[in-house]
C-alpha positions in Angstrom: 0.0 0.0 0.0 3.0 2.3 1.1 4.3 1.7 -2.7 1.2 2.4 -4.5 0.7 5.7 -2.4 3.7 6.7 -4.0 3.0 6.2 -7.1 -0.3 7.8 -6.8 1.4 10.8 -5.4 4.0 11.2 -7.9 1.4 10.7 -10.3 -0.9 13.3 -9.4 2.1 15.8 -9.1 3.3 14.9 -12.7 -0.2 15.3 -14.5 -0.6 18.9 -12.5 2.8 20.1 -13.8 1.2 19.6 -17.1 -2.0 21.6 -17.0 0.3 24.6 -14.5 2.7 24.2 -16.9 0.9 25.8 -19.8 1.5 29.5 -18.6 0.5 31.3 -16.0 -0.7 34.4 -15.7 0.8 36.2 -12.4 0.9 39.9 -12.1 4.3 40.9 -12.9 6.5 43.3 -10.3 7.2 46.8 -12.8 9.1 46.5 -15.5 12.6 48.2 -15.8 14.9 49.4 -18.5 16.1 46.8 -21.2 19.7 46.5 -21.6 21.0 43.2 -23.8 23.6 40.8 -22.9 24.1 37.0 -23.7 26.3 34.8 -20.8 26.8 31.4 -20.4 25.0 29.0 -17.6 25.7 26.8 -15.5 24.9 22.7 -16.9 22.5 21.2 -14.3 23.5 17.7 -13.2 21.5 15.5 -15.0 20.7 11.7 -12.9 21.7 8.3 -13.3 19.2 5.3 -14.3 19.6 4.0 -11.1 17.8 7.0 -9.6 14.6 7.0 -11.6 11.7 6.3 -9.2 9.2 5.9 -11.6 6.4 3.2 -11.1 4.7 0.4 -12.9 1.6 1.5 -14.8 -1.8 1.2 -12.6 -3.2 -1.8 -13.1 -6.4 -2.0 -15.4 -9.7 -1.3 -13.4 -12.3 -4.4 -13.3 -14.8 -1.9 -15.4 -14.2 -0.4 -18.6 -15.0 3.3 -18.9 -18.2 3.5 -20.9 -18.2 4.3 -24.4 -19.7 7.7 -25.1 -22.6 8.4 -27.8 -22.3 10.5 -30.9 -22.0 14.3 -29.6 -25.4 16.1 -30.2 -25.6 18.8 -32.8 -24.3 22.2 -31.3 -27.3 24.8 -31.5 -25.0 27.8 -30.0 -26.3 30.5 -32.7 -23.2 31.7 -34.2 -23.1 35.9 -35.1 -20.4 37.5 -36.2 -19.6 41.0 -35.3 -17.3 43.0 -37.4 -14.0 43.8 -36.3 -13.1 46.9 -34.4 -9.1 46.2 -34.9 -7.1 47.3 -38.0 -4.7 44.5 -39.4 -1.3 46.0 -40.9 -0.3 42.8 -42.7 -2.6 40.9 -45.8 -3.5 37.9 -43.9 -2.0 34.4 -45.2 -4.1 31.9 -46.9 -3.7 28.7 -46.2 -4.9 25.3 -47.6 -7.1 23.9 -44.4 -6.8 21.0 -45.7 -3.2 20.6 -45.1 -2.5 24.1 -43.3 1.1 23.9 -42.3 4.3 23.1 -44.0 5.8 20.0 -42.7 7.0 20.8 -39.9 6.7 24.5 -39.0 8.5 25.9 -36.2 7.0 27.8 -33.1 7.9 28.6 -29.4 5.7 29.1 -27.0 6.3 32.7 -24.9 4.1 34.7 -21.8 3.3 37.8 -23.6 0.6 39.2 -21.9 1.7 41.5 -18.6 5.0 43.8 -20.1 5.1 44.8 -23.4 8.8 45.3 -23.1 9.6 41.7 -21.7 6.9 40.3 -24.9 8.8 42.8 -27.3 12.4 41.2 -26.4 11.2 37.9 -26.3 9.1 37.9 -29.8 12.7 39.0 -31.2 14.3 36.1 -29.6 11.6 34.1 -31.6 12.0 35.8 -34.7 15.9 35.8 -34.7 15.7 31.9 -33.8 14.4 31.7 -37.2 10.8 30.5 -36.0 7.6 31.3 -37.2 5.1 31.1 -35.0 3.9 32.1 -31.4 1.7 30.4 -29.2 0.4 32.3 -26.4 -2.7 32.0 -24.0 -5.4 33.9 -24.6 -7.1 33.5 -21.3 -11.2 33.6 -21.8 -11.2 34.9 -18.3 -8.8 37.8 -18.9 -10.5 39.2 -21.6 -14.2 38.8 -20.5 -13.6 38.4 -16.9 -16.3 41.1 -15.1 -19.1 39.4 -16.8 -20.9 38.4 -19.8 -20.2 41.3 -22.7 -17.8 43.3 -20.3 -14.4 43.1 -22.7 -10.8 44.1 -22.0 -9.0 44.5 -25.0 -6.3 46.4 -23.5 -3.4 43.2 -23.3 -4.5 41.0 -26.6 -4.7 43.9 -28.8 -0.9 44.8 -27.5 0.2 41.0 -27.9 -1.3 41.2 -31.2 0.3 44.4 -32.4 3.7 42.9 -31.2 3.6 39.3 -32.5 1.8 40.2 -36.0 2.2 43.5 -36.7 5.9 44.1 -35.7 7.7 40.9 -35.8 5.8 39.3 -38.4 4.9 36.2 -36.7 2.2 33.5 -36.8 0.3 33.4 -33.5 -1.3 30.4 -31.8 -3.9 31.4 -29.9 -4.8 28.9 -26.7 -8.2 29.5 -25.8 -9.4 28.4 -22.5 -9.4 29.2 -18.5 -13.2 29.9 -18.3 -14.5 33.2 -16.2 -15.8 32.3 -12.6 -19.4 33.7 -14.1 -19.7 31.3 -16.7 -19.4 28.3 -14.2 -21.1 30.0 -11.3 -18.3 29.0 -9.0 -19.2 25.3 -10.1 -15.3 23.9 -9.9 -15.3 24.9 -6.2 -11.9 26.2 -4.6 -8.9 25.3 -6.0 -10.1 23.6 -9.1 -9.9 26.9 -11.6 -10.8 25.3 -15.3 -14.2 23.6 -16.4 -16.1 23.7 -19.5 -18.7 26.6 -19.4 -22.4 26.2 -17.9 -23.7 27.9 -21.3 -21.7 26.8 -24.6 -23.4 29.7 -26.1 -21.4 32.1 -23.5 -18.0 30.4 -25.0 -19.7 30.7 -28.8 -20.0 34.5 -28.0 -16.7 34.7 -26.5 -15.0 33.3 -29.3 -16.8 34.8 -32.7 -16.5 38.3 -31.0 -12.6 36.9 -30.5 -12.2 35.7 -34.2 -14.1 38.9 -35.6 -11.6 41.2 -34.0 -8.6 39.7 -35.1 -9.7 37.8 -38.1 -6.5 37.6 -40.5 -4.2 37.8 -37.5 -4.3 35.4 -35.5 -3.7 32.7 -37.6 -5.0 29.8 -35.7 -6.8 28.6 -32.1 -5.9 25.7 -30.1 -9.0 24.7 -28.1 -8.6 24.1 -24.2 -5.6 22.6 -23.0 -5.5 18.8 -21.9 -8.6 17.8 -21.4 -8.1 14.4 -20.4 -7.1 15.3 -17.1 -9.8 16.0 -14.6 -8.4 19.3 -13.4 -9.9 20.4 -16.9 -13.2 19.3 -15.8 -14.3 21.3 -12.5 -12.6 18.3 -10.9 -14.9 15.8 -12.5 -14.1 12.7 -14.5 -12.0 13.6 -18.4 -15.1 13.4 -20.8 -14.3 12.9 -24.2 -17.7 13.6 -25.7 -18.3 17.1 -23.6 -15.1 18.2 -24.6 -16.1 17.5 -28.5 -18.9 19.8 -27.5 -17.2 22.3 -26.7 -14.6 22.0 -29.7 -17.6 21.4 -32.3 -18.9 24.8 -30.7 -15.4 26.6 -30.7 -14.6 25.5 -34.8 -18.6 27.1 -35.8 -17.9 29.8 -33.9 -14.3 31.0 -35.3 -14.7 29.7 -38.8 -17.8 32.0 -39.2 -15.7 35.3 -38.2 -12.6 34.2 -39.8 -12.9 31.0 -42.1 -9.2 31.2 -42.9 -8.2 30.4 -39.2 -6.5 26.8 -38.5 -8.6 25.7 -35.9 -6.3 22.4 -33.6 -8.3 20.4 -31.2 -6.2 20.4 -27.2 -3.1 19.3 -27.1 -3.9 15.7 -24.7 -1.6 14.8 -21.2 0.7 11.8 -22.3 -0.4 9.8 -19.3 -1.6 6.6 -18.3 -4.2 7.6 -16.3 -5.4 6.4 -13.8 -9.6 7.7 -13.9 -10.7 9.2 -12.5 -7.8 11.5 -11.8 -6.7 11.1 -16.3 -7.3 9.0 -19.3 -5.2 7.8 -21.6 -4.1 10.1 -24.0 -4.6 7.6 -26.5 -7.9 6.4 -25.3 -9.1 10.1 -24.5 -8.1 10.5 -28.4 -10.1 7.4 -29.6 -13.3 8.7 -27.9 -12.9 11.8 -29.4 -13.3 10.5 -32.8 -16.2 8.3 -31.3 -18.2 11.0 -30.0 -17.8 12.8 -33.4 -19.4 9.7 -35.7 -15.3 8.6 -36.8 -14.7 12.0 -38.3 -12.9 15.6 -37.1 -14.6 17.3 -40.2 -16.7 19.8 -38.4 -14.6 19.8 -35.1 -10.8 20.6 -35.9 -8.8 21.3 -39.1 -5.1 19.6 -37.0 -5.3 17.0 -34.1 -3.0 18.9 -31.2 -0.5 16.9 -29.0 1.9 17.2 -26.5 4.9 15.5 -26.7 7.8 16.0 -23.5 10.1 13.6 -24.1 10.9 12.7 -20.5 14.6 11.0 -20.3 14.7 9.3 -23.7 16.2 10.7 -26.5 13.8 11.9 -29.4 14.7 8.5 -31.8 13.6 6.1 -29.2 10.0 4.3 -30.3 7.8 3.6 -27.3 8.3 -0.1 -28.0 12.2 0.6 -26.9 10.4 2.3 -23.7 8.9 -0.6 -22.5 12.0 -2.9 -23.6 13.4 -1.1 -20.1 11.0 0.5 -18.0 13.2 0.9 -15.1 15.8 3.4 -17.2 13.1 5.3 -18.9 10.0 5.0 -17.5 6.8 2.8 -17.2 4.3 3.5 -20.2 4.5 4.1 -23.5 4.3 7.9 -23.6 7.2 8.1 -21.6 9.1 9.5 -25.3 8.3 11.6 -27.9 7.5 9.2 -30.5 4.4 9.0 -28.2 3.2 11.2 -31.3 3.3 8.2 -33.4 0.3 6.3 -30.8 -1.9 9.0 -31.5 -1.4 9.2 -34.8 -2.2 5.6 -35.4 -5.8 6.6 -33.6 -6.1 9.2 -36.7 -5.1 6.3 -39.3 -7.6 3.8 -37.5 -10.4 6.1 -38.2 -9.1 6.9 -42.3 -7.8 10.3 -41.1 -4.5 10.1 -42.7 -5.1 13.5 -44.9 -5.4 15.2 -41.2 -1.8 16.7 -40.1 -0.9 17.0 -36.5 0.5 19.6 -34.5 2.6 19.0 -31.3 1.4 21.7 -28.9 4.3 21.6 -26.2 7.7 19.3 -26.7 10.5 19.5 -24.3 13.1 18.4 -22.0 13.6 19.3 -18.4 17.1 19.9 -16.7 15.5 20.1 -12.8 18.4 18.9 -11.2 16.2 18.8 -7.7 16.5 15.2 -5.6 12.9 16.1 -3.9 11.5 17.4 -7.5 8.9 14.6 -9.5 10.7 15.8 -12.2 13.8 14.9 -11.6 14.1 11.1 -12.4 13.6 12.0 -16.1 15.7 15.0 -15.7 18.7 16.0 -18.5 21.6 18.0 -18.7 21.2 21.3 -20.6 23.5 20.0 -23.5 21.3 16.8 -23.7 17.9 19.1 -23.8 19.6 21.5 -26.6 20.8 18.2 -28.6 17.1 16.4 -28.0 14.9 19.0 -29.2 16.8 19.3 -32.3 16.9 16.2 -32.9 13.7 15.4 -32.6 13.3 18.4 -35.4 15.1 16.0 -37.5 13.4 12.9 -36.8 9.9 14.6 -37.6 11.9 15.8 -40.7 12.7 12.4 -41.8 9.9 10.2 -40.4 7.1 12.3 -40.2 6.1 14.2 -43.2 3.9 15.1 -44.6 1.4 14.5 -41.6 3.7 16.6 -39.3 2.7 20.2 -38.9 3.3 23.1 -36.3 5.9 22.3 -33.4 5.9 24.0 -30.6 8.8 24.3 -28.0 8.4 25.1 -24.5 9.4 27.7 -22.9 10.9 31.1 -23.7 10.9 31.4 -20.3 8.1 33.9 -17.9 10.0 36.1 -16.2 8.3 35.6 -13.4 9.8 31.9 -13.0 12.3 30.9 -10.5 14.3 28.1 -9.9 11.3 26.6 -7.3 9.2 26.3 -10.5 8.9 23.2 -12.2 8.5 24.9 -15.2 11.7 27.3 -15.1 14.0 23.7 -16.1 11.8 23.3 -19.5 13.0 26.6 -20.5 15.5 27.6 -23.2 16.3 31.3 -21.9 17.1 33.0 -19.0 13.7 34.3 -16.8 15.6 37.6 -16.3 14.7 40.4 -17.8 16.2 43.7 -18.4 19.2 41.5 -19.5 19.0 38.7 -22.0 20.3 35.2 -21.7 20.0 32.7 -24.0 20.2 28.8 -22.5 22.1 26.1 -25.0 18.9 24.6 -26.1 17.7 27.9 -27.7 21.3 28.9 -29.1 21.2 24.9 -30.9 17.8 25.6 -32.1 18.9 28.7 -33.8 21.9 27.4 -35.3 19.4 24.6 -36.8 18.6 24.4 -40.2 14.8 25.3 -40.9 
């Protein structure tokens, strides 16, 4: 019992890394001026196999989770409201079909609180020779004091600075719901849950789309919603999420019908329920609940893929050949990416690319830290993630689409932050440091 406490412990720790993870939205101290200056880091001390304390894989519950019926038809009435911001660029068209090139390159960034810390960092992107930004568009940011009551104060500045200046793509994560539009259902503690009224998220997101239509180049919906933390603390439900993706894709494709609209990027986890699914399995009842098809629902199937210890090159089977060096499941690597995608080919939806939402490799070099058994050293985390660049380069196109790295770092971030050792710069900020793992992906051919 002592052993399988544990694991549960560890476990829950893990899978709330990866929804805190995401980005955060803490109010920043004032900002200061910018001066520029690149230094060298210290390596952390990456850990030997014999450390790892990673657990078997719960075993399977007696009662198989129920399969969920075909989502009802949404009947949100979608309006679209003309938009009240001016764009400076001729938006892109894109082939939905097939949106992205295979791969395209992206990091994600925290541009929201200083406009001097998101203008450095957006030139970091740039200069890295990447095209694309994802950043969080929090629901509860922008319509937060109640239904109709907008602040457009931050997006429009994020938008002016990603697109307008720099030139970039941006990736717009829509999710983290107003308290008013659960009526304090998730309780304390528990802050994201689908919305009471899916016509409250239909508005949100069409008067969104409208404003920056041609700008925003594409909307990732929610953020691993396989985990229960998603769900006001209830059970993951694969069918009410494709609800509330059916309802987000009408919504934005009626305001701006050339955005790429990507379904969540899933937890890589092995459960257990009802604390997660299965990415895999969460994945499969997706395309249950929508009848087999995404047609309607997404134009790219999102994914996250950390790549824990392994190296990028190393196929789940390889995983599971030694558990006790790299970890107990199959989504304990980045070729994870290749389970789901054999989810897509089981249902016919090979034309479908994929985009990998978050990919990286931590250094935490803390003994008491989760994290730490599948911890790196920074030169291993700056040779992984180009690496796995190459392998979806070799292996994976044409079905490979947008991948995202995580983190230029918040600035906010220290070292008692899980997500500070995912980073590849420096959370300082008027000066600028670039970690090894940025300075490799810069030096990588595109």
């Amino acid at each position: 019992m002592r052993r399988r406490s544990l694991f549960f412990l560890s476990l829950i720790l893990l899978l709330a890394f990866f929804v805190s993870a995401c980005g955060g939205t803490a109010t920043p101290s004032g900002p200061t001026e910018a001066t520029i200056a690149r230094s060298p880091i210290p390596t952390f001390t990456s850990i030997t196999p014999g450390e790892q304390t990673a657990t078997p894989e719960p075993e399977a519950t007696a009662e198989k989770t129920a399969q969920p019926s075909p989502a009802p038809s949404i009947t949100a009435t979608v309006q679209v409201a003309e938009a009240t911001a001016t764009a400076t660029q001729a938006p892109v068209v894109r082939n939905l079909t097939h949106p992205f090139d295979s791969p395209e390159y992206g990091m994600q960034a925290f541009l929201w609180w200083r406009p001097e810390v998101a203008d450095r960092d957006l030139g970091l992107i740039r200069d890295a020779g990447f095209g694309w930004v994802k950043q969080d568009f929090p629901w509860r940011e922008i319509e937060g004091g109640g239904k109709g009551q907008f602040a457009w104060e931050r997006p429009d500045k994020v938008v002016e600075l990603a697109h307008d200046k720099f030139g970039l793509n941006i990736l717009a994560r829509v999710d983290r719901q107003p308290a008013w539009a659960t009526g304090g259902r998730c309780g304390t503690g528990i802050e994201m849950g689908p919305p009471d009224n899916l016509q409250d998220w239909a508005d949100f997101l069409t008067t969104l789309a409208s404003r920056y239509k041609g700008r925003i180049a594409g909307y990732a919906v929610w953020n691993e919603p396989n985990l229960a933390r998603e769900w006001c603390g209830q059970p993951p439900d694969p069918a009410g999420y494709m609800k509330l993706l059916q309802t987000a894709y009408k919504a934005i494709k009626a305001a701006d019908p050339n955005a790429i609209v990507i379904s969540a990027g899933l937890s890589p986890t092995g459960g257990p329920m009802p604390v997660a699914m299965e990415d895999t399995e969460y994945l499969d009842k997706m395309y249950q609940a929508a009848g087999g098809s995404m047609t309607g629902y997404a134009d790219v199937v999102g994914v996250h893929a950390p790549g824990y210890k392994a190296p990028p090159e190393l196929s789940p089977e390889e995983v599971m050949a030694d558990p006790d060096r790299w970890g107990h499941g199959r989504y304990f690597t980045f070729r994870r990416v290749e389970d789901l995608r054999a989810i897509m080919e089981k249902y016919g939806d090979t034309d479908r690319q994929v985009a990998i939402l978050e990919m990286g490799w931590t250094t935490d070099p803390r003994p008491e830290s989760p994290y730490h058994w599948h911890a790196v050293t920074e030169a291993q985390q700056a040779e992984y993630l180009v690496r796995a660049f190459q392998y979806a380069k070799g292996h994976w196109r044409p079905w490979i689409g947008l991948m995202t790295v995580i983190y230029v770092c918040n600035v906010d971030w220290t070292e008692n932050d899980e997500q500070y050792y995912w980073c590849i710069t420096e959370p300082i900020y008027p000066q600028t440091i670039t970690r090894p793992a940025y300075d490799a992906l810069a030096e990588m051919p595109k």
